[in-house]
Structure formats: C-alpha cells, structure tokens
N, C-alpha and C positions, 0 to 999 in steps of 0.2 A: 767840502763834503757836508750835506744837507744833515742834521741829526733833529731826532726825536724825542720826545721826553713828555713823561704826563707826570705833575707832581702832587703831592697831596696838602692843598692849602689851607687852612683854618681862617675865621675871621672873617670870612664875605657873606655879608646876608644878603645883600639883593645885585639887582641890576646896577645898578652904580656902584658897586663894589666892582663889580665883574670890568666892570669900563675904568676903572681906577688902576686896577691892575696889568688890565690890555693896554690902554694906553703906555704907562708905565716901562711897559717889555718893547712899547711898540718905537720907544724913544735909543734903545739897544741896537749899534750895527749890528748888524748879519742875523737879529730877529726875523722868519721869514713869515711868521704866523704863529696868531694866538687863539685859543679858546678858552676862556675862561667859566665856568658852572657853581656859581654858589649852592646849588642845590645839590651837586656831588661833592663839593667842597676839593673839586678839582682845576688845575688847570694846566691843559696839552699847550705846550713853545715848538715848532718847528726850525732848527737856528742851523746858519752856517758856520760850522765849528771851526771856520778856518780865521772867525773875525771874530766870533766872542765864544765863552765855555759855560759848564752851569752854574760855578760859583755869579759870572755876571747877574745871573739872571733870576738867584735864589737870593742876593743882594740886593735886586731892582724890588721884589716883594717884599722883602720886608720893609724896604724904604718906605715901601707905598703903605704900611701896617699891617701887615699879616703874616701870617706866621706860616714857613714852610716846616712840613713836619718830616 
C-alpha cells in the first residue's frame, strides 16, 4: 500500500541540500518518490508502507543533517 506524507524540514538552504536529502530517501526500499523544497522548508516521500514506515525515513533526514520538526 502506497502512502503519503509531506513533512516539515528545517536546515536546507539550497538546491543541494534538496539533492542531499532526495538522494538520501532515495537509497530507502519501498521510497517511491521524493520532493524535496528548501524554500517551503518541506519535503513530500511517497513510500510503500509495506517495505518501510516513517520513522525510516525521519531517520534517513536527520542522518543526512536536518532537522525534521
């Protein structure tokens, strides 16, 4: 089952931030899509919840240095 989720990130100033994070999520099975927006200080994961959940992927963010709020 496909799940949705936009969360509110802190930390990313530019475009390489944005590809730090994507990347990041993009190394997570069952990630199906990412958006990442430093300028809304957001980012949309589309995931298969049957392969991973959100603590994964609130864990891949901070890894990456940022702070989910």
């Amino acid at each position: 089952m496909t799940e949705s989720v936009t969360l509110t990130v802190t930390g990313m100033k530019c475009g390489g931030c944005e590809s730090n994070v994507t990347n990041k999520l993009n190394t997570i099975e069952g990630v199906v899509s990412v958006k990442a927006s430093a300028k809304d200080n957001e980012v949309s994961v589309e995931y298969d919840a049957g392969k991973t959940d959100l603590d994964a992927i609130t864990e891949a963010i901070t890894e990456a240095g940022f702070t989910v709020e």
